[in-house]
C-alpha positions in Angstrom: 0.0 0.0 0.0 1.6 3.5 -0.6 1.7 6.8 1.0 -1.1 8.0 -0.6 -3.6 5.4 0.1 -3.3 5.8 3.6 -4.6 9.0 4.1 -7.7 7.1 2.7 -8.0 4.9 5.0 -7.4 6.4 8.3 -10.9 7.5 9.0 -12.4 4.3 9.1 -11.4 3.6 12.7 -12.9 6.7 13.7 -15.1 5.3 16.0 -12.6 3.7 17.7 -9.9 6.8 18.0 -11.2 8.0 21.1 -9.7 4.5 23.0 -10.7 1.3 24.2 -12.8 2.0 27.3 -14.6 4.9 25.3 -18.0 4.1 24.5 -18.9 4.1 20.6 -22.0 6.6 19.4 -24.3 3.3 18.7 -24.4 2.5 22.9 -25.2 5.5 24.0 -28.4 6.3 22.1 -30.1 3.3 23.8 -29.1 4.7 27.3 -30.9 8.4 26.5 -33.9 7.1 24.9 -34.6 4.7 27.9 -34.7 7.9 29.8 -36.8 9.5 27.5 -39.3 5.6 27.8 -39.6 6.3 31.4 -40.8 9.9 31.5 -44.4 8.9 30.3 -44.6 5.9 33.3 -43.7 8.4 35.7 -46.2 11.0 34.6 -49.9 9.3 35.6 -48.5 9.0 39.3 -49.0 12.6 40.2 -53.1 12.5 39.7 -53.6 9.2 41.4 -52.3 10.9 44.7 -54.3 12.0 47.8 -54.8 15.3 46.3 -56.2 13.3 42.8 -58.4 11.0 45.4 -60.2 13.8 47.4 -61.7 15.4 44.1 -63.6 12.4 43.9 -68.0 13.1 44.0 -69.1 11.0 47.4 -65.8 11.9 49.6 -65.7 13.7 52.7 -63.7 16.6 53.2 -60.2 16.3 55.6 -61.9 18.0 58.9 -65.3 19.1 59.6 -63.5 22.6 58.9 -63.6 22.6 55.3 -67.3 22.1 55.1 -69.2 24.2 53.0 -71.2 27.1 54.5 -74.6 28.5 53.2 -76.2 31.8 53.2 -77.3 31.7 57.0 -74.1 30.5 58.2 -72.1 33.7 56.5 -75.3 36.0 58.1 -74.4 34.9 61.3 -70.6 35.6 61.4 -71.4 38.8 60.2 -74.4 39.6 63.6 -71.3 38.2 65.6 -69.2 41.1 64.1 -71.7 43.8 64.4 -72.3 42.7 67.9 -68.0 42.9 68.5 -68.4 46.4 67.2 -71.0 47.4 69.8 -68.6 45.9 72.5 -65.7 48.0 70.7 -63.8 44.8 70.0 -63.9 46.1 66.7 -63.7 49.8 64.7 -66.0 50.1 61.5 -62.7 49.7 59.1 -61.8 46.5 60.7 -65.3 45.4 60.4 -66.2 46.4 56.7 -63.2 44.1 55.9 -63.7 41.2 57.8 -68.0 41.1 56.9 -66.7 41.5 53.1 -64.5 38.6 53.8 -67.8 36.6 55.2 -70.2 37.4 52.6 -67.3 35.3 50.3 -66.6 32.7 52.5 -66.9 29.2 51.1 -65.9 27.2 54.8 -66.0 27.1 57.7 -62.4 27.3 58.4 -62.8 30.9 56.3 -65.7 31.9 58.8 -64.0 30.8 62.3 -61.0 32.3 61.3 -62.6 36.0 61.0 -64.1 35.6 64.4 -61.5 33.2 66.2 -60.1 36.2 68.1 -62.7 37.7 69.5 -64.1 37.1 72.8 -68.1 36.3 71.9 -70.6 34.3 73.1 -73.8 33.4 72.0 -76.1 35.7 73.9 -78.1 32.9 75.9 -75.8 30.7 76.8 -74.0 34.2 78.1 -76.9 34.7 80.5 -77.3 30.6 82.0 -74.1 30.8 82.3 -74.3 34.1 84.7 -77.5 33.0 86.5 -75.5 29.7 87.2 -72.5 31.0 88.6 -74.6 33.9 90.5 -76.1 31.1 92.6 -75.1 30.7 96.2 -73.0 27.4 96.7 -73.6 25.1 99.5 -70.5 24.6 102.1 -70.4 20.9 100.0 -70.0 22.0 97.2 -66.6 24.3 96.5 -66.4 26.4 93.3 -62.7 23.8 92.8 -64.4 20.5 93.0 -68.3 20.5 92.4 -67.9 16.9 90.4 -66.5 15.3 94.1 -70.1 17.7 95.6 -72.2 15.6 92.8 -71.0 12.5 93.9 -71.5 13.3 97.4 -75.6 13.8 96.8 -75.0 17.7 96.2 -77.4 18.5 92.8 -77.0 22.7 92.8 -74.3 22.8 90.9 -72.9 22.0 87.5 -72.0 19.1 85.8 -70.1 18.4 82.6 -70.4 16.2 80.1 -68.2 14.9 77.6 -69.3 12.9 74.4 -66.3 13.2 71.9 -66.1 9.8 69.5 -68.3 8.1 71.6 -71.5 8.5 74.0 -73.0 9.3 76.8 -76.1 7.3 78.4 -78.0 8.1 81.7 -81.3 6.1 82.3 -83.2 5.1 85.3 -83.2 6.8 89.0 -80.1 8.7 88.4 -79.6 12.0 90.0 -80.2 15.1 87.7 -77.7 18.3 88.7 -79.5 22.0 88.4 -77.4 22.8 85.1 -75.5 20.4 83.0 -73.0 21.4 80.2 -73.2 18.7 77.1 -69.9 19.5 74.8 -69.1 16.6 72.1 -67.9 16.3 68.9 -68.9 13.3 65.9 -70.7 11.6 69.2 -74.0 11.4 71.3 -75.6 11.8 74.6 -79.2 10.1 75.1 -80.4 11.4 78.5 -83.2 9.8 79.9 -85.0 11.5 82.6 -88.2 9.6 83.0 -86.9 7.8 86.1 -84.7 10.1 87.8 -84.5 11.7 90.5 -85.2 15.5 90.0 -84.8 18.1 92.8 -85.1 21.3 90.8 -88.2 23.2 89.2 -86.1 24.4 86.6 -82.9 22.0 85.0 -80.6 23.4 82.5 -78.9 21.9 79.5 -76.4 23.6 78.1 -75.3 22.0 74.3 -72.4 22.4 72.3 -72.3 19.4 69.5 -70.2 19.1 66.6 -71.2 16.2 63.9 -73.4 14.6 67.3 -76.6 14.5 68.5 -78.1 15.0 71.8 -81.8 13.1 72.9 -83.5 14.0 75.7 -86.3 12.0 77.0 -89.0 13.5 79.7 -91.5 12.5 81.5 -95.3 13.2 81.3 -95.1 16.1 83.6 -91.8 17.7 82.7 -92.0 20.8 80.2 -88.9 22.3 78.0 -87.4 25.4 75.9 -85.3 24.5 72.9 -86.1 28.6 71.7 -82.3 29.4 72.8 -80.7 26.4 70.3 -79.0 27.6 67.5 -78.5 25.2 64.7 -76.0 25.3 61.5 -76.6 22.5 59.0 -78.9 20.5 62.0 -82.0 20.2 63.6 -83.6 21.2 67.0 -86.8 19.4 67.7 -89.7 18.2 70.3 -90.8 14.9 69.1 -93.3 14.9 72.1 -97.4 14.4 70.9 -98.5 16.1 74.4 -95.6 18.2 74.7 -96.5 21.0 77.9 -95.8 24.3 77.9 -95.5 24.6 81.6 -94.9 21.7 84.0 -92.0 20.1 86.4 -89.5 20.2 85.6 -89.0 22.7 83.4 -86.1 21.6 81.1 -84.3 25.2 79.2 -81.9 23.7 76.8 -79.4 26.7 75.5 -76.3 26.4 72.9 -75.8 25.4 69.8 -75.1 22.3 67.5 -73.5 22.0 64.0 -74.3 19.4 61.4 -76.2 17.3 64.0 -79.7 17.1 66.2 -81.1 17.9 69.6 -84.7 15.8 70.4 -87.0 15.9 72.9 -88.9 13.2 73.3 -91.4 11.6 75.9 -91.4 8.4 77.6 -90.6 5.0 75.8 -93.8 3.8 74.8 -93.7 0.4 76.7 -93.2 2.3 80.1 -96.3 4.1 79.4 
Protein backbone atom coordinates (compact mmCIF):
# COMPACT_ATOMS: atom_id res chain seq x y z
CA UNK A 1 0.00 0.00 0.00
CA UNK A 2 1.61 3.52 -0.60
CA UNK A 3 1.68 6.81 1.02
CA UNK A 4 -1.12 8.04 -0.60
CA UNK A 5 -3.60 5.40 0.07
CA UNK A 6 -3.29 5.77 3.57
CA UNK A 7 -4.59 8.96 4.14
CA UNK A 8 -7.74 7.14 2.65
CA UNK A 9 -8.04 4.85 5.00
CA UNK A 10 -7.37 6.42 8.31
CA UNK A 11 -10.95 7.52 8.99
CA UNK A 12 -12.39 4.35 9.15
CA UNK A 13 -11.43 3.64 12.70
CA UNK A 14 -12.89 6.74 13.73
CA UNK A 15 -15.10 5.34 16.04
CA UNK A 16 -12.61 3.70 17.67
CA UNK A 17 -9.93 6.81 17.95
CA UNK A 18 -11.17 7.97 21.07
CA UNK A 19 -9.68 4.48 22.97
CA UNK A 20 -10.74 1.31 24.20
CA UNK A 21 -12.76 2.04 27.32
CA UNK A 22 -14.62 4.91 25.25
CA UNK A 23 -18.00 4.06 24.50
CA UNK A 24 -18.93 4.09 20.64
CA UNK A 25 -21.98 6.56 19.43
CA UNK A 26 -24.26 3.35 18.70
CA UNK A 27 -24.41 2.48 22.91
CA UNK A 28 -25.19 5.54 24.04
CA UNK A 29 -28.35 6.35 22.09
CA UNK A 30 -30.09 3.30 23.82
CA UNK A 31 -29.15 4.68 27.26
CA UNK A 32 -30.90 8.40 26.49
CA UNK A 33 -33.90 7.10 24.91
CA UNK A 34 -34.61 4.69 27.90
CA UNK A 35 -34.67 7.87 29.83
CA UNK A 36 -36.81 9.53 27.50
CA UNK A 37 -39.33 5.64 27.80
CA UNK A 38 -39.59 6.26 31.45
CA UNK A 39 -40.82 9.90 31.52
CA UNK A 40 -44.36 8.87 30.29
CA UNK A 41 -44.55 5.95 33.31
CA UNK A 42 -43.74 8.40 35.72
CA UNK A 43 -46.22 11.01 34.65
CA UNK A 44 -49.87 9.34 35.60
CA UNK A 45 -48.52 8.96 39.32
CA UNK A 46 -48.96 12.64 40.19
CA UNK A 47 -53.08 12.49 39.73
CA UNK A 48 -53.63 9.25 41.40
CA UNK A 49 -52.29 10.85 44.69
CA UNK A 50 -54.27 11.98 47.82
CA UNK A 51 -54.84 15.26 46.33
CA UNK A 52 -56.20 13.29 42.77
CA UNK A 53 -58.38 10.99 45.45
CA UNK A 54 -60.23 13.84 47.36
CA UNK A 55 -61.66 15.43 44.11
CA UNK A 56 -63.65 12.45 43.94
CA UNK A 57 -68.03 13.09 44.04
CA UNK A 58 -69.15 10.99 47.42
CA UNK A 59 -65.83 11.91 49.60
CA UNK A 60 -65.74 13.74 52.71
CA UNK A 61 -63.66 16.61 53.19
CA UNK A 62 -60.20 16.28 55.64
CA UNK A 63 -61.87 18.04 58.94
CA UNK A 64 -65.34 19.13 59.57
CA UNK A 65 -63.53 22.64 58.93
CA UNK A 66 -63.61 22.56 55.34
CA UNK A 67 -67.27 22.08 55.14
CA UNK A 68 -69.16 24.24 52.98
CA UNK A 69 -71.24 27.09 54.50
CA UNK A 70 -74.59 28.50 53.20
CA UNK A 71 -76.16 31.79 53.21
CA UNK A 72 -77.30 31.67 56.96
CA UNK A 73 -74.09 30.51 58.18
CA UNK A 74 -72.08 33.69 56.50
CA UNK A 75 -75.29 35.99 58.06
CA UNK A 76 -74.42 34.86 61.35
CA UNK A 77 -70.65 35.59 61.43
CA UNK A 78 -71.36 38.79 60.24
CA UNK A 79 -74.42 39.63 63.59
CA UNK A 80 -71.34 38.21 65.64
CA UNK A 81 -69.24 41.11 64.12
CA UNK A 82 -71.67 43.78 64.38
CA UNK A 83 -72.35 42.70 67.89
CA UNK A 84 -68.02 42.91 68.54
CA UNK A 85 -68.38 46.37 67.20
CA UNK A 86 -70.96 47.37 69.76
CA UNK A 87 -68.55 45.90 72.46
CA UNK A 88 -65.74 47.95 70.67
CA UNK A 89 -63.84 44.82 69.97
CA UNK A 90 -63.95 46.12 66.72
CA UNK A 91 -63.74 49.82 64.70
CA UNK A 92 -65.97 50.11 61.54
CA UNK A 93 -62.66 49.69 59.14
CA UNK A 94 -61.78 46.51 60.70
CA UNK A 95 -65.32 45.41 60.44
CA UNK A 96 -66.23 46.40 56.68
CA UNK A 97 -63.23 44.12 55.92
CA UNK A 98 -63.69 41.20 57.78
CA UNK A 99 -67.99 41.07 56.86
CA UNK A 100 -66.73 41.55 53.09
CA UNK A 101 -64.52 38.60 53.83
CA UNK A 102 -67.83 36.55 55.15
CA UNK A 103 -70.15 37.37 52.63
CA UNK A 104 -67.26 35.29 50.28
CA UNK A 105 -66.56 32.71 52.49
CA UNK A 106 -66.88 29.25 51.11
CA UNK A 107 -65.90 27.24 54.79
CA UNK A 108 -66.02 27.14 57.71
CA UNK A 109 -62.42 27.30 58.39
CA UNK A 110 -62.79 30.92 56.34
CA UNK A 111 -65.68 31.94 58.75
CA UNK A 112 -64.02 30.85 62.25
CA UNK A 113 -60.96 32.34 61.29
CA UNK A 114 -62.57 36.00 60.98
CA UNK A 115 -64.07 35.65 64.37
CA UNK A 116 -61.51 33.18 66.22
CA UNK A 117 -60.12 36.19 68.07
CA UNK A 118 -62.75 37.71 69.47
CA UNK A 119 -64.09 37.11 72.78
CA UNK A 120 -68.13 36.27 71.90
CA UNK A 121 -70.59 34.31 73.10
CA UNK A 122 -73.78 33.35 71.95
CA UNK A 123 -76.08 35.71 73.90
CA UNK A 124 -78.09 32.87 75.90
CA UNK A 125 -75.79 30.65 76.82
CA UNK A 126 -74.00 34.22 78.12
CA UNK A 127 -76.86 34.69 80.48
CA UNK A 128 -77.26 30.64 81.98
CA UNK A 129 -74.06 30.79 82.31
CA UNK A 130 -74.35 34.09 84.65
CA UNK A 131 -77.48 33.03 86.51
CA UNK A 132 -75.49 29.72 87.19
CA UNK A 133 -72.51 31.02 88.59
CA UNK A 134 -74.61 33.92 90.50
CA UNK A 135 -76.06 31.06 92.59
CA UNK A 136 -75.15 30.66 96.20
CA UNK A 137 -73.04 27.39 96.74
CA UNK A 138 -73.62 25.14 99.50
CA UNK A 139 -70.50 24.61 102.11
CA UNK A 140 -70.39 20.90 100.02
CA UNK A 141 -69.96 21.99 97.17
CA UNK A 142 -66.63 24.29 96.47
CA UNK A 143 -66.38 26.35 93.31
CA UNK A 144 -62.70 23.79 92.78
CA UNK A 145 -64.45 20.52 93.03
CA UNK A 146 -68.30 20.48 92.35
CA UNK A 147 -67.85 16.90 90.40
CA UNK A 148 -66.53 15.34 94.06
CA UNK A 149 -70.09 17.70 95.56
CA UNK A 150 -72.17 15.62 92.77
CA UNK A 151 -71.01 12.49 93.89
CA UNK A 152 -71.46 13.34 97.44
CA UNK A 153 -75.57 13.78 96.81
CA UNK A 154 -75.01 17.74 96.20
CA UNK A 155 -77.43 18.48 92.76
CA UNK A 156 -77.00 22.66 92.82
CA UNK A 157 -74.28 22.75 90.93
CA UNK A 158 -72.90 21.95 87.46
CA UNK A 159 -72.01 19.09 85.82
CA UNK A 160 -70.13 18.43 82.61
CA UNK A 161 -70.40 16.20 80.10
CA UNK A 162 -68.24 14.93 77.56
CA UNK A 163 -69.28 12.94 74.37
CA UNK A 164 -66.32 13.21 71.87
CA UNK A 165 -66.13 9.77 69.49
CA UNK A 166 -68.30 8.07 71.61
CA UNK A 167 -71.49 8.47 73.96
CA UNK A 168 -73.00 9.31 76.77
CA UNK A 169 -76.13 7.26 78.41
CA UNK A 170 -78.04 8.08 81.66
CA UNK A 171 -81.29 6.08 82.33
CA UNK A 172 -83.17 5.09 85.25
CA UNK A 173 -83.15 6.78 89.01
CA UNK A 174 -80.12 8.73 88.44
CA UNK A 175 -79.64 12.02 89.98
CA UNK A 176 -80.25 15.10 87.74
CA UNK A 177 -77.75 18.25 88.74
CA UNK A 178 -79.48 22.02 88.35
CA UNK A 179 -77.39 22.84 85.12
CA UNK A 180 -75.50 20.37 82.98
CA UNK A 181 -72.96 21.36 80.24
CA UNK A 182 -73.18 18.75 77.09
CA UNK A 183 -69.92 19.54 74.83
CA UNK A 184 -69.06 16.59 72.14
CA UNK A 185 -67.89 16.34 68.89
CA UNK A 186 -68.92 13.27 65.91
CA UNK A 187 -70.66 11.58 69.25
CA UNK A 188 -73.98 11.38 71.28
CA UNK A 189 -75.60 11.81 74.56
CA UNK A 190 -79.22 10.14 75.11
CA UNK A 191 -80.40 11.44 78.51
CA UNK A 192 -83.20 9.84 79.91
CA UNK A 193 -85.00 11.50 82.60
CA UNK A 194 -88.21 9.64 82.97
CA UNK A 195 -86.90 7.76 86.11
CA UNK A 196 -84.71 10.07 87.80
CA UNK A 197 -84.48 11.73 90.50
CA UNK A 198 -85.18 15.49 90.02
CA UNK A 199 -84.81 18.06 92.77
CA UNK A 200 -85.13 21.34 90.85
CA UNK A 201 -88.18 23.18 89.20
CA UNK A 202 -86.11 24.39 86.58
CA UNK A 203 -82.91 22.01 84.98
CA UNK A 204 -80.65 23.45 82.51
CA UNK A 205 -78.88 21.85 79.53
CA UNK A 206 -76.36 23.57 78.11
CA UNK A 207 -75.27 21.95 74.29
CA UNK A 208 -72.38 22.41 72.26
CA UNK A 209 -72.34 19.38 69.48
CA UNK A 210 -70.23 19.09 66.57
CA UNK A 211 -71.22 16.17 63.90
CA UNK A 212 -73.43 14.60 67.33
CA UNK A 213 -76.58 14.46 68.53
CA UNK A 214 -78.11 14.99 71.77
CA UNK A 215 -81.79 13.12 72.91
CA UNK A 216 -83.54 14.03 75.71
CA UNK A 217 -86.32 11.98 77.03
CA UNK A 218 -89.03 13.52 79.67
CA UNK A 219 -91.53 12.45 81.51
CA UNK A 220 -95.31 13.17 81.27
CA UNK A 221 -95.12 16.09 83.56
CA UNK A 222 -91.83 17.65 82.70
CA UNK A 223 -92.02 20.81 80.17
CA UNK A 224 -88.90 22.34 77.98
CA UNK A 225 -87.36 25.39 75.94
CA UNK A 226 -85.34 24.48 72.92
CA UNK A 227 -86.12 28.61 71.68
CA UNK A 228 -82.34 29.44 72.81
CA UNK A 229 -80.74 26.40 70.30
CA UNK A 230 -79.04 27.61 67.48
CA UNK A 231 -78.51 25.19 64.73
CA UNK A 232 -76.03 25.32 61.50
CA UNK A 233 -76.64 22.53 59.04
CA UNK A 234 -78.93 20.55 62.03
CA UNK A 235 -81.96 20.16 63.65
CA UNK A 236 -83.58 21.20 67.04
CA UNK A 237 -86.80 19.43 67.70
CA UNK A 238 -89.69 18.23 70.33
CA UNK A 239 -90.76 14.89 69.07
CA UNK A 240 -93.26 14.93 72.10
CA UNK A 241 -97.36 14.42 70.91
CA UNK A 242 -98.45 16.15 74.37
CA UNK A 243 -95.63 18.19 74.67
CA UNK A 244 -96.50 21.04 77.87
CA UNK A 245 -95.82 24.28 77.94
CA UNK A 246 -95.46 24.62 81.59
CA UNK A 247 -94.85 21.70 84.00
CA UNK A 248 -92.03 20.08 86.36
CA UNK A 249 -89.53 20.22 85.64
CA UNK A 250 -88.99 22.73 83.40
CA UNK A 251 -86.06 21.61 81.14
CA UNK A 252 -84.31 25.17 79.21
CA UNK A 253 -81.86 23.65 76.84
CA UNK A 254 -79.37 26.67 75.45
CA UNK A 255 -76.27 26.35 72.87
CA UNK A 256 -75.77 25.39 69.76
CA UNK A 257 -75.09 22.32 67.45
CA UNK A 258 -73.47 21.96 64.05
CA UNK A 259 -74.30 19.38 61.42
CA UNK A 260 -76.19 17.26 63.95
CA UNK A 261 -79.70 17.11 66.21
CA UNK A 262 -81.10 17.92 69.58
CA UNK A 263 -84.65 15.82 70.43
CA UNK A 264 -86.98 15.89 72.93
CA UNK A 265 -88.86 13.23 73.35
CA UNK A 266 -91.40 11.57 75.94
CA UNK A 267 -91.41 8.38 77.63
CA UNK A 268 -90.57 4.99 75.80
CA UNK A 269 -93.79 3.81 74.78
CA UNK A 270 -93.70 0.36 76.68
CA UNK A 271 -93.17 2.27 80.15
CA UNK A 272 -96.31 4.05 79.41
Amino acid sequence: MTDQERPEQAPTPSPTTDGPGSAPAETVAPSASAENAAEPQDAPSSPSGPAGSTARPGDLPPSPADLPVDHDDREHVVGLLQAAVSRGLLDTLEFDRRSGLATTARTRRDLNGLVVDLPLEHPDRARARTAAESRPRTASAPADDTRTAYAAGDTSGTVALHATLGSIKRSGPWAVPRRLEIEGWMGSAELDLTEAVIDHEVVEIDVDMTMGSVELRLPDTASASLDAVSATAGSVEDKRRNGRATGRPHVVVTGKVAFGSVEVKGPKWWKN
